[in-house]
Backbone as a chain_set.jsonl record, in Angstrom:
{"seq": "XXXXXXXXXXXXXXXXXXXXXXXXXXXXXXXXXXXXXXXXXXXXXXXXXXXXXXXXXXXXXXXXXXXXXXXXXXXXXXXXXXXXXXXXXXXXXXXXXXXXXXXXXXXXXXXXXXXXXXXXXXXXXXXXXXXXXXXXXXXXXXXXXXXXXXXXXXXXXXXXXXXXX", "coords": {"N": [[-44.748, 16.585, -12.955], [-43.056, 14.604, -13.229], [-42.183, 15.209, -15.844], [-40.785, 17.624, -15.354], [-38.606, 16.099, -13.499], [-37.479, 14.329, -15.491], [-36.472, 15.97, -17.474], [-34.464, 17.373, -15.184], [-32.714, 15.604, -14.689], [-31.646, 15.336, -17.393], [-30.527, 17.699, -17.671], [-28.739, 18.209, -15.24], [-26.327, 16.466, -15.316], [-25.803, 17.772, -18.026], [-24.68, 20.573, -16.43], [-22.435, 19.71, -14.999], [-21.038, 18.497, -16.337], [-19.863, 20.513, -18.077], [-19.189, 22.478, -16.004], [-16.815, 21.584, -15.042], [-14.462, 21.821, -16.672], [-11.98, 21.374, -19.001], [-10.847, 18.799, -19.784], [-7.16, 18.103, -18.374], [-4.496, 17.839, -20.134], [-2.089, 15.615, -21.587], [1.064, 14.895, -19.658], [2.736, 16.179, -21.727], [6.483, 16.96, -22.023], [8.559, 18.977, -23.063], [11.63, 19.094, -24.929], [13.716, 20.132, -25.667], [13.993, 23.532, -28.157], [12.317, 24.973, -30.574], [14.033, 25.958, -32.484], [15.662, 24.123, -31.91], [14.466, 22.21, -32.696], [14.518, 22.39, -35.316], [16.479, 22.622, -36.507], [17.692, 19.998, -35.59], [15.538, 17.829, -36.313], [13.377, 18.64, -37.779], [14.705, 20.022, -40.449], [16.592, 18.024, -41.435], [14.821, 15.818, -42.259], [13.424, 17.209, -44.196], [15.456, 17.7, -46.182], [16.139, 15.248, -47.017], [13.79, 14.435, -48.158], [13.508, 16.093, -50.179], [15.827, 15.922, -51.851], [16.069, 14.019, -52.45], [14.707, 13.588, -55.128], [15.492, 14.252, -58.398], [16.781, 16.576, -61.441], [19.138, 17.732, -63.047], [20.095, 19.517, -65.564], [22.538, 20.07, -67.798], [25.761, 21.203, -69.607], [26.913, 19.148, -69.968], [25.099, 17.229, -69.999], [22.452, 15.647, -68.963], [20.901, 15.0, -65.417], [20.006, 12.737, -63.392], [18.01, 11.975, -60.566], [16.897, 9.685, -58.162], [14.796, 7.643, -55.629], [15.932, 3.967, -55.831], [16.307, 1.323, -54.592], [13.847, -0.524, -52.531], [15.365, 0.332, -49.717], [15.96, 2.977, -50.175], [13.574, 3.949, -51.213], [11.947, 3.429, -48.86], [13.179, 5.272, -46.521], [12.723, 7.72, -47.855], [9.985, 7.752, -47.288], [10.084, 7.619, -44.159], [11.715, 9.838, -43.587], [9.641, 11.632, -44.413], [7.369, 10.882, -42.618], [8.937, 11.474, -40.188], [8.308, 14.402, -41.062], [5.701, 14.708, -40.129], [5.058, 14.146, -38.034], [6.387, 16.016, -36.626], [5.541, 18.175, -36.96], [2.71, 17.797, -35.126], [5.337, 17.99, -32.607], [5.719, 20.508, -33.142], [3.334, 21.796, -32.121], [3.231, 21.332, -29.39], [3.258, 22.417, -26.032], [5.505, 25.41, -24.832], [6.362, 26.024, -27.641], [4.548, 26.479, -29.084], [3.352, 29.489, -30.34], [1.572, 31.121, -31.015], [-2.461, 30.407, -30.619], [-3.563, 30.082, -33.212], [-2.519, 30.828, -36.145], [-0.179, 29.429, -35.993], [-0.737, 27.35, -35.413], [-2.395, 26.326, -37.527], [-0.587, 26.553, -39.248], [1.149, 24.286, -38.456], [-0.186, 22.328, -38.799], [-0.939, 22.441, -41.678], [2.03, 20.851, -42.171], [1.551, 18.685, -41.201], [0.005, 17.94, -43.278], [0.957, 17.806, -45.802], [3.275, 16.472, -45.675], [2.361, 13.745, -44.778], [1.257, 13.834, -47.488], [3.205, 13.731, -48.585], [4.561, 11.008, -47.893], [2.666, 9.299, -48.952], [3.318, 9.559, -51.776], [5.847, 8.864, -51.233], [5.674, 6.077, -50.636], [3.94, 5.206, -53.178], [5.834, 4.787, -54.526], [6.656, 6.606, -56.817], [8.725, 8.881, -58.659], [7.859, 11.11, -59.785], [5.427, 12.335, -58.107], [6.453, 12.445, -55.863], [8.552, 14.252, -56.531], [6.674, 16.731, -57.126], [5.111, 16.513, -54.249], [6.813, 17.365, -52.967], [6.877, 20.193, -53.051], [4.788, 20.936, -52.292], [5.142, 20.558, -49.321], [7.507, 22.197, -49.123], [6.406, 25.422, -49.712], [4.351, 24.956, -47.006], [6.775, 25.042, -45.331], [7.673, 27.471, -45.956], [5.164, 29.415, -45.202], [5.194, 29.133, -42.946], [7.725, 30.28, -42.018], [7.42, 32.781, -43.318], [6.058, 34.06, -41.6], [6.915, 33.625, -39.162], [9.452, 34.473, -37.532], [12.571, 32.87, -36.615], [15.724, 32.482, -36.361], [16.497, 34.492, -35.003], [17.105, 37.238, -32.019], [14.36, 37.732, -32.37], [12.749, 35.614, -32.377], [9.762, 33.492, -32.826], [8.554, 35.453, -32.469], [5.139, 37.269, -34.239], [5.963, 38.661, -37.501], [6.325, 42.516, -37.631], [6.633, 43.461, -40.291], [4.549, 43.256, -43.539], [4.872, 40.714, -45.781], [7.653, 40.617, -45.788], [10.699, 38.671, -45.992], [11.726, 35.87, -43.728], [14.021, 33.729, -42.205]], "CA": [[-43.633, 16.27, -12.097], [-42.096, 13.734, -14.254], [-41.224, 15.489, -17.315], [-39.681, 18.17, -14.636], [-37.307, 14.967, -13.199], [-36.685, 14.101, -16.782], [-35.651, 17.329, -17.749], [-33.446, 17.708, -14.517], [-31.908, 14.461, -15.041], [-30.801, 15.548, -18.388], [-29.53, 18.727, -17.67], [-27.574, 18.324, -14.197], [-24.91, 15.865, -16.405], [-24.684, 18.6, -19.088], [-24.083, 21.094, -15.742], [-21.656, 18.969, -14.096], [-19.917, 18.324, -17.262], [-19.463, 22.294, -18.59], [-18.676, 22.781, -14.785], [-15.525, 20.594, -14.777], [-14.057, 22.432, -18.03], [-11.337, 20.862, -20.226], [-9.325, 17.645, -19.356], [-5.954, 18.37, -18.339], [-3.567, 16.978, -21.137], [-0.819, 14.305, -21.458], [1.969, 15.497, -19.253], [4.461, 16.514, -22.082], [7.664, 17.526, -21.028], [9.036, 19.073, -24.563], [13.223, 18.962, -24.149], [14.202, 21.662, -26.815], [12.997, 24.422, -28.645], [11.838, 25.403, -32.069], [15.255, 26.185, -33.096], [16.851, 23.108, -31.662], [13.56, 21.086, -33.62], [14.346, 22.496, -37.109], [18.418, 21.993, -36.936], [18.07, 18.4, -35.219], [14.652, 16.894, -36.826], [12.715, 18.995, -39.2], [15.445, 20.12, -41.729], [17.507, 16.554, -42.094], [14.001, 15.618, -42.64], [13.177, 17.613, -45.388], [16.195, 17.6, -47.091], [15.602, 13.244, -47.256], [12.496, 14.636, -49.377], [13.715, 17.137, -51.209], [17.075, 15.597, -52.226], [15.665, 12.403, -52.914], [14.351, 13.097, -56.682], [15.989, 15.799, -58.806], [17.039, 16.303, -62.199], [20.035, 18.769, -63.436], [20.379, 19.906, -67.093], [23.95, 20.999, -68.217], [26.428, 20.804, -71.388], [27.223, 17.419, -70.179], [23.907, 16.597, -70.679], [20.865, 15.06, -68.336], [21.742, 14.012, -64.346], [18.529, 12.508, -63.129], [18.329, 10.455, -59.765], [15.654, 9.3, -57.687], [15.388, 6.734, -54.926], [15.836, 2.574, -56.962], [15.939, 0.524, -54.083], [13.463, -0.494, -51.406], [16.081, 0.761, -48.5], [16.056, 4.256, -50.581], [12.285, 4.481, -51.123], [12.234, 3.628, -46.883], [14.242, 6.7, -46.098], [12.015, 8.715, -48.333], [8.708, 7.608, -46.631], [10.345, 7.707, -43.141], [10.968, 11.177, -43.038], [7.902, 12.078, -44.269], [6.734, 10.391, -41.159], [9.53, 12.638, -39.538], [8.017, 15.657, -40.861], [4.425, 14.732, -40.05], [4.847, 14.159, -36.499], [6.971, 17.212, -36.664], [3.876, 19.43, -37.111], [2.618, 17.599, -33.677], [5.85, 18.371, -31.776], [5.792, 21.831, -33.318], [2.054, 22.244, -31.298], [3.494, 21.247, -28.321], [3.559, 23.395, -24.881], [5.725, 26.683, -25.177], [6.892, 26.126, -28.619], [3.329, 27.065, -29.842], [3.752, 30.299, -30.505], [0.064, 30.931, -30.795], [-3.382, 29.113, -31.125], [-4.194, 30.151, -34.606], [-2.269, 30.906, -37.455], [0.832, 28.65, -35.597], [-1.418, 25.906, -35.327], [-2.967, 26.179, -38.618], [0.648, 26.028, -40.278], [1.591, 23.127, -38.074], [-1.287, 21.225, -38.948], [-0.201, 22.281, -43.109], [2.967, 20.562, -42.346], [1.335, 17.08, -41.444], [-0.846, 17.238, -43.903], [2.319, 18.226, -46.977], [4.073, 15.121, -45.059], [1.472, 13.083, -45.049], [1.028, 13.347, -49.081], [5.068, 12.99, -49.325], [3.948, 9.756, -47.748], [1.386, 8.515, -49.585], [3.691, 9.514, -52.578], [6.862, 7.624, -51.217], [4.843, 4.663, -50.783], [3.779, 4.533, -54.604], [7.551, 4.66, -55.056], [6.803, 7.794, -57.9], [9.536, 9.851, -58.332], [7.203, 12.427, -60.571], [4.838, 12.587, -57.354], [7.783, 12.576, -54.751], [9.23, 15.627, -56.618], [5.727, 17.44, -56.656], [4.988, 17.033, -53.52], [8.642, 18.561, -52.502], [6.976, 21.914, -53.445], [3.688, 21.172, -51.406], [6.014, 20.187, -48.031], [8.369, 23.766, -49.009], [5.233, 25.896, -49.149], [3.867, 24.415, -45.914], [7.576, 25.793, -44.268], [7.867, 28.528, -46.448], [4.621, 29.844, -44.933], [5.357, 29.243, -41.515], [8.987, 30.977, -42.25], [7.27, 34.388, -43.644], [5.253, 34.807, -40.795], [7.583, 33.481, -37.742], [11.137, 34.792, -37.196], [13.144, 31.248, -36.676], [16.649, 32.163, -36.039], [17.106, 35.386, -34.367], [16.207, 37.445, -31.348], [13.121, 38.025, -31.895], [12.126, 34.641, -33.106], [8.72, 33.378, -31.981], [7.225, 36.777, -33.026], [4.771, 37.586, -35.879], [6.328, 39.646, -37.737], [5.541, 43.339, -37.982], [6.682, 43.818, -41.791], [4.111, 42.272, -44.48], [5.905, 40.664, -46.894], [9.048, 40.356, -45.983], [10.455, 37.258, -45.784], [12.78, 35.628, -43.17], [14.819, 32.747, -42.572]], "C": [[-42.657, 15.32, -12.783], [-41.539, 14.006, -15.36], [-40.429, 16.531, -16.358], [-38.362, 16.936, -14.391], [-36.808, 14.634, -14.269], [-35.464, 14.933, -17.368], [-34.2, 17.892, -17.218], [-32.281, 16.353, -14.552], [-30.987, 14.283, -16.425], [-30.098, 16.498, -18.384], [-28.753, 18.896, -16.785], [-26.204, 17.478, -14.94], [-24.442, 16.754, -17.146], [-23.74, 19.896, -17.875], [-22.596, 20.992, -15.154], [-20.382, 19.272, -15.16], [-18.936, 19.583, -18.295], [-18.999, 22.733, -17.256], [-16.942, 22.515, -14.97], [-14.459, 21.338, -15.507], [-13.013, 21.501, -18.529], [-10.791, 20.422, -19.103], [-8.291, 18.133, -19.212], [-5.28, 17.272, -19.444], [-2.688, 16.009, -20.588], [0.284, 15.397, -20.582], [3.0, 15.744, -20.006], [5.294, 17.393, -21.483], [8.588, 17.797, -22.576], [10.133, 19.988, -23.839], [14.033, 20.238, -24.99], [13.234, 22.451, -27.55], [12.679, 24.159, -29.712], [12.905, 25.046, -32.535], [15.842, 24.845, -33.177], [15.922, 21.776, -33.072], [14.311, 21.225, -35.04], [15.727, 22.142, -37.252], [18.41, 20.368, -36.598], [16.723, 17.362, -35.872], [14.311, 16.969, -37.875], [13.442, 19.23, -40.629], [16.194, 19.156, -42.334], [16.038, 15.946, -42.634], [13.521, 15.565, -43.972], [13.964, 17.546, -46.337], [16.54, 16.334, -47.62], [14.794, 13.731, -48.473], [12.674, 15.343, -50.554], [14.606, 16.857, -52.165], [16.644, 14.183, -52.793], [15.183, 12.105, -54.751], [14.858, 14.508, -57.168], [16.639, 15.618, -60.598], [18.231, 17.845, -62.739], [20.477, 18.645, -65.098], [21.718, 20.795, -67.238], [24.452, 20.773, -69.487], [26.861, 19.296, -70.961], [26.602, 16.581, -70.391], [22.829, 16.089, -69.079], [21.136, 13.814, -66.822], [20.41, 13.873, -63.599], [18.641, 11.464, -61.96], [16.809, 10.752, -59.054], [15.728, 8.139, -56.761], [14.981, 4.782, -55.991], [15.626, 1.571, -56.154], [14.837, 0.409, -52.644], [14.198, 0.537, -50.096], [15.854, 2.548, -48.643], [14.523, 4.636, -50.135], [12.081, 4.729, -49.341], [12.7, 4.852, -46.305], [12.937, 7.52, -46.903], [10.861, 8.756, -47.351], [9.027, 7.734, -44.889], [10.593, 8.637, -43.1], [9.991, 12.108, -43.47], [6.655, 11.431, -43.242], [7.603, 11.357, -40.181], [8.882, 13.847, -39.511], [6.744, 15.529, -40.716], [4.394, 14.588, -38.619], [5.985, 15.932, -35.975], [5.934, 18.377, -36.207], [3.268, 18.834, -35.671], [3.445, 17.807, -32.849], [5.687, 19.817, -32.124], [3.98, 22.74, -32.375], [2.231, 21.797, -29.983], [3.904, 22.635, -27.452], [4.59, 24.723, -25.418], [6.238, 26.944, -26.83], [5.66, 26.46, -29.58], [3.449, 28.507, -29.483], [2.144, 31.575, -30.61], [-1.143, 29.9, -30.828], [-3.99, 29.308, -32.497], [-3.545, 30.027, -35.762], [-0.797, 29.98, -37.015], [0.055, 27.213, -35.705], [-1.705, 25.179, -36.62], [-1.51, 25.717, -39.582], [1.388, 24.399, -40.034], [1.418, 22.138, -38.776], [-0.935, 20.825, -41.236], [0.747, 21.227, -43.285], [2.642, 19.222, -42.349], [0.9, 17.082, -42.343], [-0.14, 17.066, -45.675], [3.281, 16.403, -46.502], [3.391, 14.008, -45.283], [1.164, 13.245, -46.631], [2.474, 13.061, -49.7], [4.964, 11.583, -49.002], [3.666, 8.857, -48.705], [2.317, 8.427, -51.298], [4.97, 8.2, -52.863], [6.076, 6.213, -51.271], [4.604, 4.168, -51.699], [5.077, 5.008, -55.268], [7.33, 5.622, -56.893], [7.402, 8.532, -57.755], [9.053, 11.04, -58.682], [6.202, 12.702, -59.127], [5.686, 12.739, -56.369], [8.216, 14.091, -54.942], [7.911, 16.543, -56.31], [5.267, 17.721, -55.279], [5.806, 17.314, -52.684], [7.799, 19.963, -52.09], [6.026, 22.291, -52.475], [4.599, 21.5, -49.647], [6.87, 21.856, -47.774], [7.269, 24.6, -48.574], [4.95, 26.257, -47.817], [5.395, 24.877, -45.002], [7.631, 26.557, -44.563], [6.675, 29.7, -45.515], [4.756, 30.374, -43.516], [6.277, 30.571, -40.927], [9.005, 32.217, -42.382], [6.524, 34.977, -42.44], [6.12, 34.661, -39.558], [9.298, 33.991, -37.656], [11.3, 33.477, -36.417], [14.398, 31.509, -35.814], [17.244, 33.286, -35.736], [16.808, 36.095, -32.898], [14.869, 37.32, -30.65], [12.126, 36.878, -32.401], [11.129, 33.798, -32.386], [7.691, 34.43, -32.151], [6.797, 36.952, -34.07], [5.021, 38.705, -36.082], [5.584, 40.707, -38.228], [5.207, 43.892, -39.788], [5.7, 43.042, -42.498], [4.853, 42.407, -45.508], [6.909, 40.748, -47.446], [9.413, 39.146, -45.917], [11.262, 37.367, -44.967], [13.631, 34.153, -43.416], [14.295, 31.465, -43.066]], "O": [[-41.441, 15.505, -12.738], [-40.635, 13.363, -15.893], [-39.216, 16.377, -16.499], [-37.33, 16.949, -15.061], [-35.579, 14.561, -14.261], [-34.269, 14.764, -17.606], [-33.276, 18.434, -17.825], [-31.065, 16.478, -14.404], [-30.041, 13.519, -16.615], [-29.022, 16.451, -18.98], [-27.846, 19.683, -17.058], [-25.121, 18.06, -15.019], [-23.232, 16.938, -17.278], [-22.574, 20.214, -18.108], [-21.817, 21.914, -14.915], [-19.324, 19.888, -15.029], [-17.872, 19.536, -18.911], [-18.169, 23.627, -17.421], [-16.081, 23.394, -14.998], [-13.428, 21.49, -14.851], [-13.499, 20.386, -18.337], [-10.415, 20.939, -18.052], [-8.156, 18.961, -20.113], [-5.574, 16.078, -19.502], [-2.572, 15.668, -19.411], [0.294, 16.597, -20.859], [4.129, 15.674, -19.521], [5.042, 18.302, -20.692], [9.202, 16.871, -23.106], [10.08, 20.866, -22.978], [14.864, 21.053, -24.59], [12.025, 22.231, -27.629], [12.707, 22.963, -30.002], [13.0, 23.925, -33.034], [16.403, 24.406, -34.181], [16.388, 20.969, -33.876], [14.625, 20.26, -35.736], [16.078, 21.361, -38.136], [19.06, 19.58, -37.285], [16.935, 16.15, -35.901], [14.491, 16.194, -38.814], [13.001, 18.809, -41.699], [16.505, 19.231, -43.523], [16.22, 15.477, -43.758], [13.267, 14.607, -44.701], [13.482, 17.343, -47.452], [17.218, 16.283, -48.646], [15.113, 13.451, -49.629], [12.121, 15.213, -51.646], [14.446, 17.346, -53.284], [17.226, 13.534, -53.662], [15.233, 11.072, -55.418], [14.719, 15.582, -56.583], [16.94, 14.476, -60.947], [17.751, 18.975, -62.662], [21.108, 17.723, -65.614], [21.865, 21.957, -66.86], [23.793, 20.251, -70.386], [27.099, 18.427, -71.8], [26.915, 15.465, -70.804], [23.003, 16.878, -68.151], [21.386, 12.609, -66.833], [19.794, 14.875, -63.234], [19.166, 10.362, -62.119], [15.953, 11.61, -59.269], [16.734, 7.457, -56.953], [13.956, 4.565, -56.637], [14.848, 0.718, -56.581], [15.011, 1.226, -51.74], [13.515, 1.433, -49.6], [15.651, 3.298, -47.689], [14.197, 5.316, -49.161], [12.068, 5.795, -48.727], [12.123, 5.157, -45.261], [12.109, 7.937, -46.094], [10.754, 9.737, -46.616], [7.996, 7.986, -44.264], [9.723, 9.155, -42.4], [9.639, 13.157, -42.93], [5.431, 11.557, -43.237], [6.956, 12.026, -39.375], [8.731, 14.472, -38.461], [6.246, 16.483, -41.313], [3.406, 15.086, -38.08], [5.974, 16.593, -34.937], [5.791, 19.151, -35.26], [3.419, 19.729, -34.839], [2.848, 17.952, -31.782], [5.463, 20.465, -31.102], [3.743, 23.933, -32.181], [1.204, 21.887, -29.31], [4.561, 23.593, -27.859], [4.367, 25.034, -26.588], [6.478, 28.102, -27.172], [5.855, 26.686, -30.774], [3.654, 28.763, -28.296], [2.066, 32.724, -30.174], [-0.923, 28.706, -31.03], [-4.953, 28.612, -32.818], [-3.919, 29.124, -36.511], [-0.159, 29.816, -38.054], [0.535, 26.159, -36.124], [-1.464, 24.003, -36.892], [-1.438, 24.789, -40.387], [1.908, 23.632, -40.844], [2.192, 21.318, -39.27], [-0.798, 19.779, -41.87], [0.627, 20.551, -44.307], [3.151, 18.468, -43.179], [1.196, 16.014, -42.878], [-0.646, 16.365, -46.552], [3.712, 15.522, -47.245], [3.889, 13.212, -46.079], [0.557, 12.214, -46.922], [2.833, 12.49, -50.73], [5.308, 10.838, -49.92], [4.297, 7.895, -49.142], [2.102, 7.449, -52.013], [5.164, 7.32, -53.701], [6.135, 5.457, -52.241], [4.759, 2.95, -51.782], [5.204, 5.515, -56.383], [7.846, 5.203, -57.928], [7.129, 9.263, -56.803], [9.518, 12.055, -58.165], [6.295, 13.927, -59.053], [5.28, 13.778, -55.848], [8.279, 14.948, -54.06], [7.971, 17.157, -55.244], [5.013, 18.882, -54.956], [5.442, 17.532, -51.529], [8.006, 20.642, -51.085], [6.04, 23.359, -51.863], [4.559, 22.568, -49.036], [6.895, 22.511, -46.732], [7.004, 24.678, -47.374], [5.133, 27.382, -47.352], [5.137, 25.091, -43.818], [7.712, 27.288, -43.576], [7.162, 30.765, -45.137], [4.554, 31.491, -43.041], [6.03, 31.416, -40.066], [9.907, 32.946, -41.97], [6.383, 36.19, -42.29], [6.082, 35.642, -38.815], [10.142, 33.132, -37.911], [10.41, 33.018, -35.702], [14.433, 30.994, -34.697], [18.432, 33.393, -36.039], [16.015, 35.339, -32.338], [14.399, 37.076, -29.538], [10.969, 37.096, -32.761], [11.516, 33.323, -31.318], [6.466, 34.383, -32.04], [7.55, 36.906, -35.043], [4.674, 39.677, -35.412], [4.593, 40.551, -38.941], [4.225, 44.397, -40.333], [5.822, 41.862, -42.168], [5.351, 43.383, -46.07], [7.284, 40.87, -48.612], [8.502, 38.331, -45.772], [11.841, 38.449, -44.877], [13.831, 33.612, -44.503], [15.07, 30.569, -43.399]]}, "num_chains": 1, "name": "protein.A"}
């Protein structure tokens, strides 16, 4: 009789608690779309990161910049905090587009942001530019599989291997 009460004492909690099913979430209330994200957050974002270290070879010879002061490096590392919380508004309510391969790219995007980070921070312009390419990638991917800026945007596309916007 007592290892029965034991038994039931351990398993009415796990009942109760598989009963109940999943917490209801934070009440977000997400104010624009996809579209409106990538023209007003994600792309001034990226182009902070991207634009920030670069080098151009011509007949005039060797144009090389990079960010020199604190205020610069700041801007670099701030929107790579832009585009890392990016990837969390982009998994927000209807703008998830699915739960798998939308999620999975999201989640790419913090984690490309998160090493532009870690790069701005050790104020390296040779690691800044590299991980440019990781951060592209990480939209590039998103970009071949999601139509962005037309109609039918939100849908995986039927063509493999086309690209879009």
């Amino acid at each position: 009789m007592k290892n029965a009460l034991l038994v039931l004492l351990g398993v009415v909690p796990l009942l109760v608690m598989f009963a109940c099913g999943d917490p209801e979430g934070p009440p977000f209330k997400p104010m624009v779309d996809v579209k409106q994200l990538m023209v007003s957050i994600i792309d001034p974002a990226a182009d902070v990161l991207w634009d920030s270290v670069g080098t151009v070879i011509s007949e005039e010879g060797i144009d090389e910049w990079y960010p020199k002061t604190d205020e610069e490096w700041a801007a670099v590392e701030n929107s790579a905090i832009v585009l890392m919380e990016s990837g969390n508004l982009l998994m927000i309510g209807d703008r998830a587009r699915d739960q798998q391969a939308w999620m999975q790219m999201s989640r790419q995007l913090i984690d490309a942001a998160a090493e532009a980070r870690t790069a701005a921070q050790s104020k390296d312009p040779d690691a800044v530019f590299a991980v440019g390419e990781t951060v592209y990638f990480a939209c590039d991917r998103c970009h071949g599989l999601y139509w962005i800026d037309d109609a039918d945007r939100g849908r995986i596309r039927d063509t493999p291997g086309r690209r879009g916007p």
